[in-house]
C-alpha positions as CSV (number, residue, x, y, z in Angstrom):
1,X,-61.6,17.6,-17.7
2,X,-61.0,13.9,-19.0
3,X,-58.1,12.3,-17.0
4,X,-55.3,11.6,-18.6
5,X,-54.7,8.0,-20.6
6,X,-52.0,6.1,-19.8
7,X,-50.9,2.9,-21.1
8,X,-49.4,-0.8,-19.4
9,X,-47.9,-3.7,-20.6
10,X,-49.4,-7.2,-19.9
11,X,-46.8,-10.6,-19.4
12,X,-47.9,-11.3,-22.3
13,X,-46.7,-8.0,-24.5
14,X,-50.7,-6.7,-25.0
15,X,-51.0,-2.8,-24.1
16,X,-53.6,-1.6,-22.4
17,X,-55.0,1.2,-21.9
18,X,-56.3,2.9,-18.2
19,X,-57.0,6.4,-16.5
20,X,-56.9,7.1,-13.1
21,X,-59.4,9.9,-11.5
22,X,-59.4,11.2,-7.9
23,X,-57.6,10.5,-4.6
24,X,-57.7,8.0,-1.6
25,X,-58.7,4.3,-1.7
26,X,-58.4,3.3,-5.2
27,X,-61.2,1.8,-6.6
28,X,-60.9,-0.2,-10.1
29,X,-63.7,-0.4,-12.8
30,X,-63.5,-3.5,-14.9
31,X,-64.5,-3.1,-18.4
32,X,-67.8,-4.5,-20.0
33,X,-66.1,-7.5,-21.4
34,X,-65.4,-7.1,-24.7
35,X,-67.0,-3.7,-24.8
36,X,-64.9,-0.5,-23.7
37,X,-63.5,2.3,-24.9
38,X,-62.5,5.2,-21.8
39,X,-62.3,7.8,-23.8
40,X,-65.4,7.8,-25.5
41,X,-67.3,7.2,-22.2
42,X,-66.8,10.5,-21.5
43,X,-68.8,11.8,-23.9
44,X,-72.1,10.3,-22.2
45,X,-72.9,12.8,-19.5
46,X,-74.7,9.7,-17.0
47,X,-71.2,7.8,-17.3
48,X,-69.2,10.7,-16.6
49,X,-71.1,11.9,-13.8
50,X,-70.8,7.8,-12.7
51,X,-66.9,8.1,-12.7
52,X,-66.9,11.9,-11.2
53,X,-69.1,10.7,-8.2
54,X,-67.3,7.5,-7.2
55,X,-64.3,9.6,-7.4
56,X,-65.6,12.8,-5.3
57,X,-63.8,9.7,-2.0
58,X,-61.7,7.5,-3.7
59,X,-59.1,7.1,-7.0
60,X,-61.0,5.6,-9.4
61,X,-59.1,3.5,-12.3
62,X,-61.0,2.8,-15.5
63,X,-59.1,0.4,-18.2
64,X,-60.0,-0.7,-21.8
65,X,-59.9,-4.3,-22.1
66,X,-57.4,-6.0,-24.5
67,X,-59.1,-6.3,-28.6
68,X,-61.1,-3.2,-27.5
69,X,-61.1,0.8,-27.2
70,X,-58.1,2.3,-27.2
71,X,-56.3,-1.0,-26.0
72,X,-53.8,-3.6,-28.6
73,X,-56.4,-4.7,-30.5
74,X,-54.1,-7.3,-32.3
75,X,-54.5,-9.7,-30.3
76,X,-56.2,-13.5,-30.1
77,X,-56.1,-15.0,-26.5
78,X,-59.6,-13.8,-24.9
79,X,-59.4,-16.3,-22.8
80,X,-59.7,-16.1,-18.3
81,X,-56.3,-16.1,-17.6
82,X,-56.0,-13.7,-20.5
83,X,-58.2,-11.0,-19.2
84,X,-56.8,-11.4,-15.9
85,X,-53.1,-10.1,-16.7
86,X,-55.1,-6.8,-18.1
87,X,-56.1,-6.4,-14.7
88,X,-52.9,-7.2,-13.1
89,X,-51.2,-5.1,-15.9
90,X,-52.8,-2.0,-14.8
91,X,-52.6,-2.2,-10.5
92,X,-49.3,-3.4,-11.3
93,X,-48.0,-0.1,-13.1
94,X,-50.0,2.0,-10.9
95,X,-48.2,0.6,-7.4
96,X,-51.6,-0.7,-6.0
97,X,-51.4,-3.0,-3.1
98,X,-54.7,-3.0,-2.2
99,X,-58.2,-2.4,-4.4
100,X,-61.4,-2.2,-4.6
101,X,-62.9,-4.0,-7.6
102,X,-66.0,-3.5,-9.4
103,X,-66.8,-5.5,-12.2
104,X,-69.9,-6.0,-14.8
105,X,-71.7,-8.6,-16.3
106,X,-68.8,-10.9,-18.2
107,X,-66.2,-9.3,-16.4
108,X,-67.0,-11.2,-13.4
109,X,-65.8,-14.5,-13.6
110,X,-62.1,-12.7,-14.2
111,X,-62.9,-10.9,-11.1
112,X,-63.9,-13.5,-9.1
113,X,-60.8,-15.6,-10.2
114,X,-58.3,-12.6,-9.8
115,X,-59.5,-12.2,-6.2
116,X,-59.9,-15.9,-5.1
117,X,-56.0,-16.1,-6.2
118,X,-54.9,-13.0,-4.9
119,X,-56.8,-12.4,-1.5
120,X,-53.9,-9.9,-0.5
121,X,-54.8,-7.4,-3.2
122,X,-58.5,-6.9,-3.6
123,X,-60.1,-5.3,-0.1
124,X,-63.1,-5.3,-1.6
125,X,-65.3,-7.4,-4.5
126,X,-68.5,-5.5,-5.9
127,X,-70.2,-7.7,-9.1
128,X,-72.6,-6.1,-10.7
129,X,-75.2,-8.0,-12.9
130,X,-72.6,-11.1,-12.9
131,X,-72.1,-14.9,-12.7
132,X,-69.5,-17.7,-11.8
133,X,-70.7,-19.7,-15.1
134,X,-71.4,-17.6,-18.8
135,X,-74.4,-20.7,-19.0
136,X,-76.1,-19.2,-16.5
137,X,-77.0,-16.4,-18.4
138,X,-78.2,-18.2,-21.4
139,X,-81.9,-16.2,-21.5
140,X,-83.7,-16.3,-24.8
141,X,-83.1,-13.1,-24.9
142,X,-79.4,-13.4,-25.2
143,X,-79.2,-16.5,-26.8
144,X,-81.3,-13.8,-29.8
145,X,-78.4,-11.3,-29.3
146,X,-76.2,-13.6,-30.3
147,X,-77.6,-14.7,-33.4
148,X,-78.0,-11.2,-34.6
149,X,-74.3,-10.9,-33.6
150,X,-73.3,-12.7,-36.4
151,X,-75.6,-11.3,-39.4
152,X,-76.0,-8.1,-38.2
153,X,-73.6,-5.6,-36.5
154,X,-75.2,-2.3,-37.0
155,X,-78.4,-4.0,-35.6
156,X,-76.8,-6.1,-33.0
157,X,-75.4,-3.0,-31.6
158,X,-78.5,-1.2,-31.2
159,X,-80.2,-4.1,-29.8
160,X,-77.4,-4.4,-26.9
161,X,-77.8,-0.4,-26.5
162,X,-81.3,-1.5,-25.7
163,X,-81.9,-4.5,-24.0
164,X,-79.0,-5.0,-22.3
165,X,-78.0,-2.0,-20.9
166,X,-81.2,0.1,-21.3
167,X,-80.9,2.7,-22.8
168,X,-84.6,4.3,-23.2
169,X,-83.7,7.6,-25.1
170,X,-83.1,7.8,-29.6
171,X,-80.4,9.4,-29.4
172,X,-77.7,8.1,-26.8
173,X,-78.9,4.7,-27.3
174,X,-77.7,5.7,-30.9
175,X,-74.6,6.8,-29.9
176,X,-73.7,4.0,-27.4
177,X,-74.4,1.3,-30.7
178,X,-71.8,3.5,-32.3
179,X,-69.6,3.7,-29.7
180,X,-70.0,-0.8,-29.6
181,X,-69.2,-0.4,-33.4
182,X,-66.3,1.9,-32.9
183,X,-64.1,0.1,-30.2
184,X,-64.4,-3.5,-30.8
185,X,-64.4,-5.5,-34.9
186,X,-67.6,-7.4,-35.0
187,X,-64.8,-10.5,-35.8
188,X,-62.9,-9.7,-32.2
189,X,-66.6,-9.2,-30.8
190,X,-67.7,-13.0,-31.8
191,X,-64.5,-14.6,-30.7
192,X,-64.3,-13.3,-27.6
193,X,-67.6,-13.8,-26.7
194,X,-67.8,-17.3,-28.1
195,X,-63.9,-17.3,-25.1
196,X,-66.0,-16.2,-22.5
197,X,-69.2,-18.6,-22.9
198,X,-66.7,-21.2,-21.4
199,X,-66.0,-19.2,-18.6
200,X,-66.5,-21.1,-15.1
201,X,-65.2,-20.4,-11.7
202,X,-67.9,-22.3,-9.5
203,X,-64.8,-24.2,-7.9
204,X,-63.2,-20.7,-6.5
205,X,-65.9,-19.3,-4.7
206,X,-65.4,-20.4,-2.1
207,X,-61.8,-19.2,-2.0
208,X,-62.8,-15.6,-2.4
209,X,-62.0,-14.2,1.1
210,X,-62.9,-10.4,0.1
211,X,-66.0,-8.8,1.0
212,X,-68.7,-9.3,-1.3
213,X,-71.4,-7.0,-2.6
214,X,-73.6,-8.6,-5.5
215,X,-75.6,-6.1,-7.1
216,X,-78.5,-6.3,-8.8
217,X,-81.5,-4.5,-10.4
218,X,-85.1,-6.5,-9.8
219,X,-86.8,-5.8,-13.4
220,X,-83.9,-7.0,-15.3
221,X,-84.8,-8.6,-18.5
222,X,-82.4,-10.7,-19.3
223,X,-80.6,-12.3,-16.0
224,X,-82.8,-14.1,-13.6
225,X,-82.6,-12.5,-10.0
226,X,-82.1,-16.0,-9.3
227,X,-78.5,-16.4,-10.8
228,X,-77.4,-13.1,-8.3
229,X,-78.5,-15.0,-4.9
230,X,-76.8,-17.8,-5.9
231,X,-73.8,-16.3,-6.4
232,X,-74.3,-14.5,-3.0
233,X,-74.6,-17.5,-1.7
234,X,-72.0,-19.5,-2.7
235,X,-69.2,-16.7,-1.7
236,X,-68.6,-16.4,2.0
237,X,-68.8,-12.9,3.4
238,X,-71.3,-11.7,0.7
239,X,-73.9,-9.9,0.5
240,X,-76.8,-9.4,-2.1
241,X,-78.3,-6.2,-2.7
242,X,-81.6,-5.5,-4.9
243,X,-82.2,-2.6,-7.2
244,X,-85.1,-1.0,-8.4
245,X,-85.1,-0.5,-12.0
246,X,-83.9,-2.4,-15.3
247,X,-80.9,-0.8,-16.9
248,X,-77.9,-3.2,-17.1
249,X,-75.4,-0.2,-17.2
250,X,-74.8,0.6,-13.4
251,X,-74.3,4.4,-14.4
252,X,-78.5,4.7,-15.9
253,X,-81.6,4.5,-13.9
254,X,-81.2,5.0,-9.9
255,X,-77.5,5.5,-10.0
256,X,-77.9,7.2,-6.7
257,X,-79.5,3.9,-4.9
258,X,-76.5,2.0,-6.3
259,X,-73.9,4.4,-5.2
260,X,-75.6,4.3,-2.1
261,X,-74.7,0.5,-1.7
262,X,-71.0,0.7,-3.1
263,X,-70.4,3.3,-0.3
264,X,-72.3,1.6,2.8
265,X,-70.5,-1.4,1.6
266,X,-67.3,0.3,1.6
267,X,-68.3,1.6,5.2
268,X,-68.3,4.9,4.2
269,X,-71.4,5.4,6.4
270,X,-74.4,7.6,5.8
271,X,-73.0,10.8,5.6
272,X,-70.7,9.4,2.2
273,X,-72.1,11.7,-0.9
274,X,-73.3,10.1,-3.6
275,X,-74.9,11.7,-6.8
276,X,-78.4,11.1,-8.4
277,X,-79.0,12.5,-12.0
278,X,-82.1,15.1,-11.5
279,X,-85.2,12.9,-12.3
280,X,-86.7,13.6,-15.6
281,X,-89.8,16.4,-15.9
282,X,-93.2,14.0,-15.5
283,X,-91.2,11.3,-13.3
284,X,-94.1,10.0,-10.6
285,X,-92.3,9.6,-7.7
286,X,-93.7,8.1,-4.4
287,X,-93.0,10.3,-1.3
288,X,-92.7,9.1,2.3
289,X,-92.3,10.9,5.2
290,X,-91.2,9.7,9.0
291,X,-92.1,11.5,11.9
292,X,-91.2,10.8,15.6
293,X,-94.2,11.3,17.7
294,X,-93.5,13.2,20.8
295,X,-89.7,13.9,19.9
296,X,-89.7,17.4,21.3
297,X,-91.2,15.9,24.8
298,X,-88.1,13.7,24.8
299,X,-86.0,16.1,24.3
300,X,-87.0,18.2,27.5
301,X,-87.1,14.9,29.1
302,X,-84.1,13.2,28.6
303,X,-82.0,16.1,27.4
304,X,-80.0,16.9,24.2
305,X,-77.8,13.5,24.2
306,X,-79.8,11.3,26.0
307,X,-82.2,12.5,23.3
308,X,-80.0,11.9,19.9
309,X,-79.5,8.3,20.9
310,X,-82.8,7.5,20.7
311,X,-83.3,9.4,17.4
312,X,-80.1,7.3,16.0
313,X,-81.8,4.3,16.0
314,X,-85.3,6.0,14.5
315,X,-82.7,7.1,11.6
316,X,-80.7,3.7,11.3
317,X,-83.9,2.3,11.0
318,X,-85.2,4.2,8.3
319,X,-82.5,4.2,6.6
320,X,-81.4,0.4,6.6
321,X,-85.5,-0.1,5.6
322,X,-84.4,2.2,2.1
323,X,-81.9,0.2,1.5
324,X,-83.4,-2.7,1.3
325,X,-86.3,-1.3,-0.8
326,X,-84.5,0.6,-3.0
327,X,-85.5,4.1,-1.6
328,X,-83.7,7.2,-1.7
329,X,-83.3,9.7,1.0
330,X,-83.9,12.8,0.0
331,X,-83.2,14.9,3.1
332,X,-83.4,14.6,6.9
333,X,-85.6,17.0,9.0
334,X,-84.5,17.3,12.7
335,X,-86.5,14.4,13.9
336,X,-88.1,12.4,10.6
337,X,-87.2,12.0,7.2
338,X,-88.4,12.9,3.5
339,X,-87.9,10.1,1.2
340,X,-88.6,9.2,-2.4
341,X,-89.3,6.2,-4.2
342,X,-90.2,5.3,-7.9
343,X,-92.5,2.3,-7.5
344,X,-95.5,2.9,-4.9
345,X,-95.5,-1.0,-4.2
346,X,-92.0,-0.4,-2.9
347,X,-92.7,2.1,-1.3
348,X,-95.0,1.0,0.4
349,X,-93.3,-2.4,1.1
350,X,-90.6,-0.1,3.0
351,X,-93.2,1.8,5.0
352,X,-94.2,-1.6,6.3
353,X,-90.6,-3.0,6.6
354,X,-90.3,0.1,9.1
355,X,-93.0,0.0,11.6
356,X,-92.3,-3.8,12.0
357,X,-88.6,-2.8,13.0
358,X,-89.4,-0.3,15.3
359,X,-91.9,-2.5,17.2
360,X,-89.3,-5.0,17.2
361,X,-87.0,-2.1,18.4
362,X,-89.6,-1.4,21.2
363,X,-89.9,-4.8,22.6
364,X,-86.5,-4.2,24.5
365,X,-85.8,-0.2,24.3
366,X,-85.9,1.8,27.4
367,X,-87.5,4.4,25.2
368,X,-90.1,3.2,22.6
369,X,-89.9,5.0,19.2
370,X,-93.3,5.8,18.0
371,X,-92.8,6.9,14.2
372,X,-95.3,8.7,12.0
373,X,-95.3,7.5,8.3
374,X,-97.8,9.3,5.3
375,X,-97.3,8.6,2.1
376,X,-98.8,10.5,-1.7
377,X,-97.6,10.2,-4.7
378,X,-97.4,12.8,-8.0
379,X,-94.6,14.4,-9.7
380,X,-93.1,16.9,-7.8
381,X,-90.3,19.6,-9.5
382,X,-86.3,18.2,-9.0
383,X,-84.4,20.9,-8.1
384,X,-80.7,20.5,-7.0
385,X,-81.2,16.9,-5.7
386,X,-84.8,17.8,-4.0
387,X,-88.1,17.5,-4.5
388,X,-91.2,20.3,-4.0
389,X,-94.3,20.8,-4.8
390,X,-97.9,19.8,-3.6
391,X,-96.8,16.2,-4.0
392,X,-94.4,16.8,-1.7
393,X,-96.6,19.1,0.5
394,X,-99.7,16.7,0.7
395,X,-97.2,13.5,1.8
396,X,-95.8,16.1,4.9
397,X,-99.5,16.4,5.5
398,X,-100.5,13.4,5.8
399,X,-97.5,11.9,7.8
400,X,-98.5,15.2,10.3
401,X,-102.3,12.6,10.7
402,X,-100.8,10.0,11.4
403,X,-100.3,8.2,14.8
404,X,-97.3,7.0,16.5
405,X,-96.7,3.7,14.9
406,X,-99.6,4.0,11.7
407,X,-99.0,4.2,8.1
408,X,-101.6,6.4,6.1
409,X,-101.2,6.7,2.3
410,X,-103.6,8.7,-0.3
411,X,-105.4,7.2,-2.5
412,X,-103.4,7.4,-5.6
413,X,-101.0,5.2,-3.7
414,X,-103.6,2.9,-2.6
415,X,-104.5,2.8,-6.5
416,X,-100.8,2.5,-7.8
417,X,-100.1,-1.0,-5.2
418,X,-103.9,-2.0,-6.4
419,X,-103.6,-5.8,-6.5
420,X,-100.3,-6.1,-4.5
421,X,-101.7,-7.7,-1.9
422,X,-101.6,-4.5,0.9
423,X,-104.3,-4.3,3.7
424,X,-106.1,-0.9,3.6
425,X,-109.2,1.0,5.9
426,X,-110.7,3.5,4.7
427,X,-110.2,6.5,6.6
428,X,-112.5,8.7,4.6
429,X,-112.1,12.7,3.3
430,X,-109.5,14.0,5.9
431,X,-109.1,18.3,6.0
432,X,-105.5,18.6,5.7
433,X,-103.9,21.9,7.0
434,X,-103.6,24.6,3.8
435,X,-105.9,22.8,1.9
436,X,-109.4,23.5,0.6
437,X,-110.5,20.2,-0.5
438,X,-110.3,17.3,1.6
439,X,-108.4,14.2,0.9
440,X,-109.4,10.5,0.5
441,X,-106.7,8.5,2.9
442,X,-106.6,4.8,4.2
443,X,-104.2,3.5,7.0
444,X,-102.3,0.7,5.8
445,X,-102.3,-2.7,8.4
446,X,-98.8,-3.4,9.0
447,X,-99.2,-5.6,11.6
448,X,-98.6,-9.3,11.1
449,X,-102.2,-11.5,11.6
450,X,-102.0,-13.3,15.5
């Protein structure tokens, strides 16, 4: 069911548009300066499921910006300040004292100003794909957009659908340019665009006193990873978080990954639910399984809780190494986990990034953690946010070869991170348990050169 649109009044007369979804800490969704329209969004089944999984924790409040969607569009002041009372407008009529506030791309310079000036309201600042200063996204490829802007809307349109946001697919990358073309005159479109190119709120960083998370998504063509860790590093209390993938719409690609972040950030822990959209029939995925060597041995050693504490950190580990790598977890098993990734360089990275952390873990722990880790890679059935098949099967396998503290890999992973820079051994045609054939697996050095 689509929540209910309400409407707010600006101090400056301009109505604006907003729905609210969900209970608990609220949790407020800037538009896509000067692109929204909240009622169409729901007709895109990724952006719905976006909305319905932030709000499974939290109230989740979703406004059209002003000259756009189902907001005054008779309007001409597109300017900061402007943008800013459409924000105010809404937590205003909605009693909020406190937020969380997410905003994209051109939204985030009104974002940053609204919480430098008004530290007591926002609890929490998430900027996705952002800057301080519109110049430092002046990328060819934008700088392009823009000149299209002006000859051609219909083309315009489904150029944005495609390189800015990402849209792969015909269809919905269709609809979205229709959706552009519906809520917002190409006129309104070129001023406040042109407003926003003189956006700058480098002088307020440092004044934003919030909790930062900047977001960001590695293979992004059109904004420099660059211009993200300088932001994160120019805001005290922030923190910058890498993606996999190159969608500029937060709700395509790994959505789970980046819900993932918003909720850890939030410290909503590792038990918070997020969603992931069931990965597409042919997707290669890169599986990784951990295995604590000797875990049942401890158990009858140490006892049941003495026992858990040491497999906490084998699981903080892991999963602080995903995070950083952009991995998912697909599902915990007693004393290792089965994870997933969609680039076997990253994968692979990750592997790595773990074994160094639990010899650093073992330098000072009273019990050492020696972890398993096997990697294949294939594409294995999605069902019901898992993964099966031999793909799956033939990873297990190979983590069970593994010593305490190696990394082995098949070959197809060897061949997908050919190049990468990744030391391998050959460890030749290994029998694995249910299988006829034998398979070709190399143990990956992890350990740095003395």
């Amino acid at each position: 069911m689509e929540p209910r649109i309400q409407y707010a009044t600006t101090a400056d007369g301009v109505s604006i548009a907003f729905w609210a979804l969900g209970e608990g800490v609220a949790f407020v969704e800037m538009p896509t300066i000067p692109v929204s329209h909240i009622q169409m969004e729901w007709q895109f089944p990724q952006w719905r499921r976006w909305y319905e999984s932030l709000a499974q924790r939290r109230m989740v409040v979703r406004y059209d910006c002003r000259g756009a969607g189902l907001s005054d569009r008779n309007v001409s002041d597109f300017s900061l300040d402007a943008y800013a009372l459409d924000l105010e407008a809404v937590v205003d009529r909605l009693g909020l004292e406190s937020f969380v506030l997410l905003s994209p791309i051109h939204s985030g310079p009104v974002a940053i100003a609204y919480a430098a000036r008004h530290p007591e309201r926002v609890s929490h600042l998430v900027l996705w794909h952002s800057w301080a200063v519109t110049h430092e996204a002046a990328s060819s490829q934008l700088r392009a957009l823009a000149q299209l802007r002006d000859t051609d809307w219909h083309l315009y349109s489904e150029a944005v659908a495609h390189t800015v946001l990402g849209w792969s697919e015909g269809e919905p990358a269709h609809r979205y340019a229709a959706l552009m073309r519906e809520c917002i005159t190409q006129e309104t479109m070129r001023t406040a665009l042109v407003a926003s190119g003189g956006f700058d709120v480098t002088a307020l960083l440092p004044q934003v006193k919030a909790p930062t998370l900047v977001l960001h998504r590695r293979q992004l063509s059109w904004l420099s990873v660059d211009v993200a860790r300088g932001l994160a590093s120019r805001i005290p209390n922030a923190r910058l978080a890498l993606l996999e993938g190159e969608s500029g719409a937060i709700f395509l690609g790994d959505t789970a990954a980046a819900l993932r972040a918003v909720n850890q950030f939030m410290g909503e822990g590792e038990e918070a639910e997020v969603w992931a959209e069931p990965p597409a029939a042919g997707t290669v995925h890169t599986i990784l399984f951990t295995d604590v060597e000797g875990s049942t041995a401890l158990t009858e050693r140490l006892g049941d809780a003495k026992a858990r504490e040491v497999l906490r950190a084998h699981e903080r580990i892991v999963r602080e190494a995903l995070r950083a790598h952009g991995g998912s977890e697909v599902k915990m098993l007693g004393d290792g986990f089965m994870t997933s990734f969609s680039s076997g360089t990253r994968a692979l990275e990750c592997a790595i990034a773990m074994q160094r952390a639990f010899a650093e873990h073992n330098e000072s722990a009273e019990e050492p953690l020696r972890v398993r880790i096997g990697l294949n890679a294939g594409e294995p059935i999605a069902e019901e946010k898992d993964l099966f098949g031999m793909t799956v099967i033939v990873a297990a396998r190979i983590a069970a070869k593994a010593a305490g503290g190696e990394i082995l890999a098949a070959n197809v992973v060897r061949e997908l991170a050919a190049g990468k820079g990744f030391l391998f051994a050959d460890r030749g045609d290994v029998a694995l348990r249910g299988f006829e054939d034998p398979v070709r697996l190399y143990e990956v050095r992890w350990r740095e050169p003395a």
